[in-house]
ZAROPA-655685 format. One record per residue: residue number from 0; residue in one letter; chain; x, y, z of N, C-alpha, C in turn. Coordinates in steps of 0.1 Angstrom, whole numbers. Layout:
+------+------+-------+-------+-------+-------+-------+-------+-------+-------+-------+-------+
| resi | resn | chain |    nu |    nv |    nw |   cau |   cav |   caw |    cu |    cv |    cw |
+------+------+-------+-------+-------+-------+-------+-------+-------+-------+-------+-------+
|  NUM |    A |     A |     X |     Y |     Z |     X |     Y |     Z |     X |     Y |     Z |
...
+------+------+-------+-------+-------+-------+-------+-------+-------+-------+-------+-------+
REM end
This chain:
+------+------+-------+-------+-------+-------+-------+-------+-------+-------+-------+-------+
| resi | resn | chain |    nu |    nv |    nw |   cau |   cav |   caw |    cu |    cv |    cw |
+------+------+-------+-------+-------+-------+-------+-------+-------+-------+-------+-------+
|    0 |    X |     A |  1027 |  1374 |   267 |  1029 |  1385 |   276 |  1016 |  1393 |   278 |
|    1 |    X |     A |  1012 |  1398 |   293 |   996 |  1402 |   294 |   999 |  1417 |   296 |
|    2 |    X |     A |  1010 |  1422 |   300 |  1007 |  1434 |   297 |  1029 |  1442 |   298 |
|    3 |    X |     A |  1031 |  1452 |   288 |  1039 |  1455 |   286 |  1042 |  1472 |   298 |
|    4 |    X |     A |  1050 |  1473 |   312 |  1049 |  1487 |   320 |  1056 |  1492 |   318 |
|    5 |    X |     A |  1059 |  1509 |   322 |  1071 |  1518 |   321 |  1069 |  1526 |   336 |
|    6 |    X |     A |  1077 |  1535 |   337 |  1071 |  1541 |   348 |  1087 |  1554 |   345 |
|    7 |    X |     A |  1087 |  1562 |   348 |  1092 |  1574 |   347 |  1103 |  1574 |   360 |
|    8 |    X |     A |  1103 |  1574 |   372 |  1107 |  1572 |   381 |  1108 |  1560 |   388 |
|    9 |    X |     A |  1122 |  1555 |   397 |  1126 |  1540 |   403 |  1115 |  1542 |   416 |
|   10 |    X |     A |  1115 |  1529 |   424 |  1106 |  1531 |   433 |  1091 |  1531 |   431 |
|   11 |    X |     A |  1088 |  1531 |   420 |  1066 |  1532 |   418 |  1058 |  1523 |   412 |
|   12 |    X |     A |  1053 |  1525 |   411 |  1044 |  1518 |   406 |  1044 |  1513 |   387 |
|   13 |    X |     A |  1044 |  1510 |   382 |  1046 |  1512 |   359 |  1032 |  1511 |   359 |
|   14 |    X |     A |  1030 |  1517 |   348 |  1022 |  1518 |   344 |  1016 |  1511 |   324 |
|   15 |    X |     A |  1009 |  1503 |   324 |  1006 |  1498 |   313 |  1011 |  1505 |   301 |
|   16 |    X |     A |  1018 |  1507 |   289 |  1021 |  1513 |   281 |  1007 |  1515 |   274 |
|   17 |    X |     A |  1007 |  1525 |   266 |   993 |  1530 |   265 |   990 |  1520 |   252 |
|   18 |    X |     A |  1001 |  1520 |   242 |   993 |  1511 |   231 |   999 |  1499 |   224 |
|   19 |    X |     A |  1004 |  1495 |   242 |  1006 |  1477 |   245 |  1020 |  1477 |   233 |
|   20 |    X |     A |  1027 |  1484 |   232 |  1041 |  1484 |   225 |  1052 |  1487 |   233 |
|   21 |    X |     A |  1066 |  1486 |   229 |  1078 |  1496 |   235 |  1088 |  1493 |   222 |
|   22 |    X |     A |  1100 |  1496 |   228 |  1113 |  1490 |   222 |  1119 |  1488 |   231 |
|   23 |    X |     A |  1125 |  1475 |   230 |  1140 |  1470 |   241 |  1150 |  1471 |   232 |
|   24 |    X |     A |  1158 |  1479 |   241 |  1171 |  1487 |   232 |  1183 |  1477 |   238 |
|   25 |    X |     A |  1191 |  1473 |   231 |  1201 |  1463 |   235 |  1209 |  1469 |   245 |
|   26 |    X |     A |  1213 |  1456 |   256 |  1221 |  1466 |   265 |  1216 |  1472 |   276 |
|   27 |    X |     A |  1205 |  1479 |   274 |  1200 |  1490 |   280 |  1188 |  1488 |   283 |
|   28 |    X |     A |  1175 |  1482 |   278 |  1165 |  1481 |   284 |  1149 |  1486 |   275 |
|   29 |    X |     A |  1139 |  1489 |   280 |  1131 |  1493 |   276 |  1136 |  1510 |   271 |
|   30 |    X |     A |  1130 |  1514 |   263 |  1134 |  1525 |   257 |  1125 |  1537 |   268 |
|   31 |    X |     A |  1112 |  1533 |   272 |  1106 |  1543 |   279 |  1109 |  1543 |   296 |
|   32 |    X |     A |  1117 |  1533 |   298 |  1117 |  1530 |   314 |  1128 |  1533 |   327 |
|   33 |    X |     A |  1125 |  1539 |   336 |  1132 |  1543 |   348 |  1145 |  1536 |   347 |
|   34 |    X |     A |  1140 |  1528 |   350 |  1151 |  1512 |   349 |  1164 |  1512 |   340 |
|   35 |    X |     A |  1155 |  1511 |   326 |  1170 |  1511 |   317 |  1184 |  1513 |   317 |
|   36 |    X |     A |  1192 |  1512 |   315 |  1207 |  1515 |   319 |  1215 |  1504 |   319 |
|   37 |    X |     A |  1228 |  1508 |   315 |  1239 |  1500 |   314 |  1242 |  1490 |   334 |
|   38 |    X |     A |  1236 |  1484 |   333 |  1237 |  1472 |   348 |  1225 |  1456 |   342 |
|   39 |    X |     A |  1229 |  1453 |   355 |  1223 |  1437 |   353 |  1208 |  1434 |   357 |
|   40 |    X |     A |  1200 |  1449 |   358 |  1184 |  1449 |   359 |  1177 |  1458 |   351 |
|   41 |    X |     A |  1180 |  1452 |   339 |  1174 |  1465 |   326 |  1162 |  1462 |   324 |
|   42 |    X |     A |  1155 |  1449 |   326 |  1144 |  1444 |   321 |  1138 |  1438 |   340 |
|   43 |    X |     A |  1124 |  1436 |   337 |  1120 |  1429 |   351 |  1111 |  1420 |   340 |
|   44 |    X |     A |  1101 |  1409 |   350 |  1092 |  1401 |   349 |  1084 |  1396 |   360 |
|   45 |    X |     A |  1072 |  1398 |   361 |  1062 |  1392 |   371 |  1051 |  1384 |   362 |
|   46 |    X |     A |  1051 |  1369 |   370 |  1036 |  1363 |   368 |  1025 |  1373 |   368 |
|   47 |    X |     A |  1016 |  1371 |   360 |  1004 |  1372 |   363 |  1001 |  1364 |   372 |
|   48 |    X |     A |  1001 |  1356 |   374 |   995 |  1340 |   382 |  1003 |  1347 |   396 |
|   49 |    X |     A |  1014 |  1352 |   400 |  1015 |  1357 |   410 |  1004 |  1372 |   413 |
|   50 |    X |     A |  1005 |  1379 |   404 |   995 |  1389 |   407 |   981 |  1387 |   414 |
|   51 |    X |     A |   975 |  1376 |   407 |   963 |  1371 |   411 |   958 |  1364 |   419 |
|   52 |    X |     A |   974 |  1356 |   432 |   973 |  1356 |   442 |   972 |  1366 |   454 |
|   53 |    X |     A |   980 |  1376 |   449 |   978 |  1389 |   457 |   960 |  1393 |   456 |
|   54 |    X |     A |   957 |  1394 |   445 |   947 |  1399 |   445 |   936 |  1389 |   455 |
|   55 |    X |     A |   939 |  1373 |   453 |   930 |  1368 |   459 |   930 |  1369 |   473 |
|   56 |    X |     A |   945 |  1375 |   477 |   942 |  1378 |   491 |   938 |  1393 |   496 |
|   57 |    X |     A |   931 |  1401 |   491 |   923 |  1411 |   488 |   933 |  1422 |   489 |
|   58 |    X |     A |   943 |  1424 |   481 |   950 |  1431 |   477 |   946 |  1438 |   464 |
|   59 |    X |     A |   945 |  1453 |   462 |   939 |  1458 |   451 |   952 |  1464 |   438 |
|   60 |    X |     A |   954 |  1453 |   438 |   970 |  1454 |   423 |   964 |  1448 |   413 |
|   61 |    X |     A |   974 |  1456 |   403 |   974 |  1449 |   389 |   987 |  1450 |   381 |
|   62 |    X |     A |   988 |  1447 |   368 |   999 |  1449 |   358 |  1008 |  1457 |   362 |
|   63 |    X |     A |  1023 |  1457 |   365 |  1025 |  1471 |   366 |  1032 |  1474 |   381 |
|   64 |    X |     A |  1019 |  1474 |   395 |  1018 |  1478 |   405 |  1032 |  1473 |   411 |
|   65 |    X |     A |  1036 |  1460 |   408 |  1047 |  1458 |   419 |  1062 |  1461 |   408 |
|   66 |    X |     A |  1062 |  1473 |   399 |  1073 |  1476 |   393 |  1075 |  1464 |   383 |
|   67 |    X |     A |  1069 |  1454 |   377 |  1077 |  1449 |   367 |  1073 |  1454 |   353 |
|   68 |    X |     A |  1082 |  1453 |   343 |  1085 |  1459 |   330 |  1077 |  1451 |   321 |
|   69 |    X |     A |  1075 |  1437 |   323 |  1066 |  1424 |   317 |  1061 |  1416 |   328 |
|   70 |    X |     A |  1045 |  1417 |   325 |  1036 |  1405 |   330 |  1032 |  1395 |   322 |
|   71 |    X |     A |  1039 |  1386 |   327 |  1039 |  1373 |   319 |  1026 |  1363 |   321 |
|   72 |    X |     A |  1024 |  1349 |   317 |  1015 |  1342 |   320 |  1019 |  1329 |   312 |
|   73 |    X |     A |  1017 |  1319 |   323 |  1023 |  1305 |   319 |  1039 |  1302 |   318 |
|   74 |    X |     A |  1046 |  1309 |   323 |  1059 |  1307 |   323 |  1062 |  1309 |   339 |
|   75 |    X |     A |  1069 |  1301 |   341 |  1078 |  1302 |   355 |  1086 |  1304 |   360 |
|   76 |    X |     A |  1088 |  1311 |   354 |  1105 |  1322 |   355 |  1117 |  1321 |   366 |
|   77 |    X |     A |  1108 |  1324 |   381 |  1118 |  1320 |   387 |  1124 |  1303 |   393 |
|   78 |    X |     A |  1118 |  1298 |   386 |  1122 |  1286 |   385 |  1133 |  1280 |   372 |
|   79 |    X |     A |  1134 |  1289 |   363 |  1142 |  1287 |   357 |  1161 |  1293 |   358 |
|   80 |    X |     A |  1172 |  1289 |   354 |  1185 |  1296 |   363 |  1187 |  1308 |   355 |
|   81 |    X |     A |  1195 |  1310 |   364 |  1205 |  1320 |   357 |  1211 |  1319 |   344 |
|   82 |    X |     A |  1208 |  1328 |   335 |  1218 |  1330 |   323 |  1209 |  1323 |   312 |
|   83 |    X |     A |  1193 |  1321 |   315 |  1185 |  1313 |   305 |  1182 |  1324 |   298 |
|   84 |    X |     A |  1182 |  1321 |   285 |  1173 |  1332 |   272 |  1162 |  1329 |   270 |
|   85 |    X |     A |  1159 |  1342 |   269 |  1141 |  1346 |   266 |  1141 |  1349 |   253 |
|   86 |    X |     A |  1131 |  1348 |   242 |  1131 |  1352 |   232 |  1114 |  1361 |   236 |
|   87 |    X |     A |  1111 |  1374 |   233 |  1100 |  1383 |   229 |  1098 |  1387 |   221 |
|   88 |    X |     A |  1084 |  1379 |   219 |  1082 |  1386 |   201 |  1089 |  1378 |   189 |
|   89 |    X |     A |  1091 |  1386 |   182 |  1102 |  1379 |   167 |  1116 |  1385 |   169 |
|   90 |    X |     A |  1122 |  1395 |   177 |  1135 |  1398 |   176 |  1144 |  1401 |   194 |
|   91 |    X |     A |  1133 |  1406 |   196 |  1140 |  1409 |   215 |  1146 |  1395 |   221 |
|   92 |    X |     A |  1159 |  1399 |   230 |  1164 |  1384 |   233 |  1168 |  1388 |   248 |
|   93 |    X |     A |  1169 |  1384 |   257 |  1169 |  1385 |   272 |  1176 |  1376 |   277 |
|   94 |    X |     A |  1187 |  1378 |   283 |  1193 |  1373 |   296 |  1190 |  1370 |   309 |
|   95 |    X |     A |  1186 |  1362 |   314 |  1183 |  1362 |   332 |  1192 |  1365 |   337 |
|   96 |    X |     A |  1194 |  1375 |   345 |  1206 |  1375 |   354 |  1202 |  1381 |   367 |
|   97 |    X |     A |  1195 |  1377 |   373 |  1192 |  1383 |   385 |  1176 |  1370 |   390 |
|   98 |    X |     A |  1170 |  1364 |   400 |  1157 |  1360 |   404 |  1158 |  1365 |   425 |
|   99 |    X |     A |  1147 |  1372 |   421 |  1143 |  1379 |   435 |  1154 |  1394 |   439 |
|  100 |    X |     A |  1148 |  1398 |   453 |  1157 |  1410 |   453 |  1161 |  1413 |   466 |
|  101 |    X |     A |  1168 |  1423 |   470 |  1164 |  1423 |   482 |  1159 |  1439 |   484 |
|  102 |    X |     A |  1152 |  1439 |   494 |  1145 |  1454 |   496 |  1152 |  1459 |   510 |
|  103 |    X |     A |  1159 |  1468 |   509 |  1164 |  1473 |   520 |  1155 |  1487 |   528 |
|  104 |    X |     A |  1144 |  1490 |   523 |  1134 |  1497 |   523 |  1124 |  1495 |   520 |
|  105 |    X |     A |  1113 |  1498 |   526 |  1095 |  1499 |   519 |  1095 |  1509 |   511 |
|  106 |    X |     A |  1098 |  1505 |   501 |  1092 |  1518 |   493 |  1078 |  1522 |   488 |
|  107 |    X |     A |  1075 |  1527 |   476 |  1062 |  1532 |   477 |  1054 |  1521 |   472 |
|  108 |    X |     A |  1060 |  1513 |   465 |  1052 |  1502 |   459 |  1044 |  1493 |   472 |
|  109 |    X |     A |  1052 |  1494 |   482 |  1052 |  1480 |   492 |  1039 |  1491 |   497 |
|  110 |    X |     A |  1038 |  1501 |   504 |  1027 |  1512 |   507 |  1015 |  1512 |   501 |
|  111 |    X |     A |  1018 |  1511 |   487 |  1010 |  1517 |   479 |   997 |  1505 |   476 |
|  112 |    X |     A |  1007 |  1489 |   478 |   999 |  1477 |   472 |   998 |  1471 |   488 |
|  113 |    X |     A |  1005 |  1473 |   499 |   998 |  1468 |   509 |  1009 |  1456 |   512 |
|  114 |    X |     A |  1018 |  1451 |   505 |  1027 |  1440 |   504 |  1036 |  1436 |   489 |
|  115 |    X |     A |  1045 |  1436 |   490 |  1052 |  1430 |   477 |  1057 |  1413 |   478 |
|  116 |    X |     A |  1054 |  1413 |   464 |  1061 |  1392 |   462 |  1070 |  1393 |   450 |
|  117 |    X |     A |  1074 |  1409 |   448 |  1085 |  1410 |   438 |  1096 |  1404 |   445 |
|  118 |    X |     A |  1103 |  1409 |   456 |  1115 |  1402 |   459 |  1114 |  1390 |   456 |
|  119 |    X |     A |  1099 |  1382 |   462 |  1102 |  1367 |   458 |  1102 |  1359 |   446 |
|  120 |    X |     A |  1093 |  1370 |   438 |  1088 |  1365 |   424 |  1097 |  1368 |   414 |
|  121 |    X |     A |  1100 |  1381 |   416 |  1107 |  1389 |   402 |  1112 |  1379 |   397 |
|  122 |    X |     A |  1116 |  1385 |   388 |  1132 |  1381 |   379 |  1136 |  1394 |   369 |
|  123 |    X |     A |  1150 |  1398 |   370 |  1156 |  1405 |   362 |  1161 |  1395 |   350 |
|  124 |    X |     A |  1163 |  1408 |   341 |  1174 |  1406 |   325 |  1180 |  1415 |   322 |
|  125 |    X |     A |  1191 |  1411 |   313 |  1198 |  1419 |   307 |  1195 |  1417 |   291 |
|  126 |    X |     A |  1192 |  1429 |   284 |  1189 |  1428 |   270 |  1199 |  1424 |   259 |
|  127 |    X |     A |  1199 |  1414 |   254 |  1208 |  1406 |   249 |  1209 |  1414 |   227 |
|  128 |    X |     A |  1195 |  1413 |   229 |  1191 |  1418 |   216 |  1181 |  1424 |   217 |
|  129 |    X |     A |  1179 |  1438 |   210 |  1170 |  1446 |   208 |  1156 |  1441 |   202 |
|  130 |    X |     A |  1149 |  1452 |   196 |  1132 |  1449 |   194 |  1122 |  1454 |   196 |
|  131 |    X |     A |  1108 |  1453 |   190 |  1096 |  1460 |   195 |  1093 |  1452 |   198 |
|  132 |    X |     A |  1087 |  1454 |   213 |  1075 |  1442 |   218 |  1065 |  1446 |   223 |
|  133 |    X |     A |  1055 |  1437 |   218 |  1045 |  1437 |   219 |  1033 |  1428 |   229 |
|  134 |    X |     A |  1023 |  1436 |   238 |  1012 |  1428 |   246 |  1006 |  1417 |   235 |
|  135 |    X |     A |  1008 |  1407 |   239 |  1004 |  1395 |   234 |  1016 |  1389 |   228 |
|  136 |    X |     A |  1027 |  1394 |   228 |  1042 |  1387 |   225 |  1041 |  1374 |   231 |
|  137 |    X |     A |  1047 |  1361 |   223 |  1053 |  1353 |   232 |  1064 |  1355 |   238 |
|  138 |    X |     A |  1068 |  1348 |   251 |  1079 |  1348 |   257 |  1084 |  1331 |   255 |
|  139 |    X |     A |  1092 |  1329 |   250 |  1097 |  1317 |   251 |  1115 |  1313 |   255 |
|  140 |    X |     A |  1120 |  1301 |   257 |  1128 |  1299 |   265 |  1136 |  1294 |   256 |
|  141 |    X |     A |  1142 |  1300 |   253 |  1152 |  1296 |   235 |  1167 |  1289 |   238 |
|  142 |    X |     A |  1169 |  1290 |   254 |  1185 |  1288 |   260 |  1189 |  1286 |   271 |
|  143 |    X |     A |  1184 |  1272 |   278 |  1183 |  1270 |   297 |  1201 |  1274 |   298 |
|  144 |    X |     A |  1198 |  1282 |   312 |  1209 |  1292 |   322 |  1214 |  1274 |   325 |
|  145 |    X |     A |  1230 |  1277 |   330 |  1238 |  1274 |   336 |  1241 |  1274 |   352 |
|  146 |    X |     A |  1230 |  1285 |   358 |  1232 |  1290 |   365 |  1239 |  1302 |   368 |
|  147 |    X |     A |  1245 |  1310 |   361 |  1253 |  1324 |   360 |  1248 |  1329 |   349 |
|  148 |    X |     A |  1251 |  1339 |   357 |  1251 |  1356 |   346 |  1264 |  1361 |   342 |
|  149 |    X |     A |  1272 |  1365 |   333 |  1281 |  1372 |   335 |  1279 |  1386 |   337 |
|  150 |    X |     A |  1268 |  1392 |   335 |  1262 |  1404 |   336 |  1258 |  1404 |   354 |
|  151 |    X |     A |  1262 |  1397 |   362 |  1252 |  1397 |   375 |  1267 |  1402 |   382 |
|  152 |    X |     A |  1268 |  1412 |   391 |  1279 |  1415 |   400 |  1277 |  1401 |   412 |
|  153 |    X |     A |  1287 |  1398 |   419 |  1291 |  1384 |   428 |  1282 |  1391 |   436 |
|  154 |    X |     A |  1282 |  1409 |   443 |  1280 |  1408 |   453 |  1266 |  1409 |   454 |
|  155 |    X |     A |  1259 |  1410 |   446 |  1240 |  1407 |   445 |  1240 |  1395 |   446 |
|  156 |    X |     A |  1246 |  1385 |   439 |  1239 |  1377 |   441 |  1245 |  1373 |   456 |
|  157 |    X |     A |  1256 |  1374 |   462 |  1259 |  1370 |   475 |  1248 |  1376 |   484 |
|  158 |    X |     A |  1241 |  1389 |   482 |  1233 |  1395 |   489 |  1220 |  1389 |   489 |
|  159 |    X |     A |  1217 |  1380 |   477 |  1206 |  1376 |   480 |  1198 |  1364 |   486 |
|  160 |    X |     A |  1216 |  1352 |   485 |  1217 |  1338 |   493 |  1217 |  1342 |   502 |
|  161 |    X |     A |  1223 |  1351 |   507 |  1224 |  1357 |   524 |  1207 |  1359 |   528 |
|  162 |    X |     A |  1202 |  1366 |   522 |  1189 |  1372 |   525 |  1176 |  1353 |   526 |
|  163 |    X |     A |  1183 |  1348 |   514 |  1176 |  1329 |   518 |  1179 |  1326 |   526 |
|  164 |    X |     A |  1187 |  1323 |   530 |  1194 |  1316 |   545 |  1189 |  1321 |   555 |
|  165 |    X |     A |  1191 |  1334 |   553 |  1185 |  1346 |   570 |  1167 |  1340 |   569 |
|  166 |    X |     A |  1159 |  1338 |   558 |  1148 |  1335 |   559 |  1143 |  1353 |   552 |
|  167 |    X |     A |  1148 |  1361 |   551 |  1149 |  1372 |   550 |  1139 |  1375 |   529 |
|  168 |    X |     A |  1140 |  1364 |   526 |  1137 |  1363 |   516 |  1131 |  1356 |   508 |
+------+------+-------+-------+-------+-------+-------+-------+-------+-------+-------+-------+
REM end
């Protein structure tokens, strides 16, 4: 993991945790973050390796900027399904239950960075098992998805094949 965000308010930017730690509290999410809460996007994930195509296309982002909770590297997230487990660290356990989003607004992120590839990149979790984690954690893939979440409401994900199809996404 290259860098661990929080961010205080939904909608902004996260910001790097100051000393590359948190806790993911089961259930519920990062302990310091907007996000957290009883639903099926407690946790986020962005490549690095996506970040640094933004950048290459002279976009000035980093860690953080397009809202995700974990910047990863070497893993391909959204290519993996629904309902796969993540192990972070030695104790944190993670659910997929969500890949891409849909944005029914620009919000400040999209403003702020010029363009987002979260819709297309992201991926959500649901915190399966708690933990401290840590920048430089591994993320490893301890349980390939089925394709479902039982944590994912039908109508997101209906919202979001709708949004593939429209091209919309």
């Amino acid at each position: 993991m290259v860098s661990i965000n929080t961010s205080e308010h939904k909608g902004t930017r996260k910001s790097p945790v100051a000393d590359g730690r948190d806790t993911v509290i089961e259930q519920f999410g990062l302990a310091t973050d907007a996000h957290a809460g009883h639903w099926h996007r407690q946790v986020s994930f962005l490549a690095a390796e996506s970040i640094q195509t933004a950048q290459a296309r002279g976009l000035d982002v980093h860690e953080g900027d397009f809202g995700e909770n974990f910047t990863t590297q070497g893993i391909n997230l959204p290519s993996l399904p629904l309902g796969t487990q993540l192990k972070i660290g030695n104790d944190a356990l993670v659910e997929i239950s969500q890949i891409g989003k849909v944005c029914h607004t620009r919000c400040a992120i999209y403003y702020l960075a010029g363009d987002c590839i979260f819709p297309h990149e992201g991926v959500f979790g649901v915190v399966l098992k708690g933990g401290e984690v840590h920048t430089g954690d591994e993320i490893q893939v301890v349980k390939l998805g089925d394709g479902t979440c039982s944590f994912t409401p039908a109508k997101a994900l209906e919202e979001i094949e709708l949004a593939r199809q429209e091209g919309t996404l």
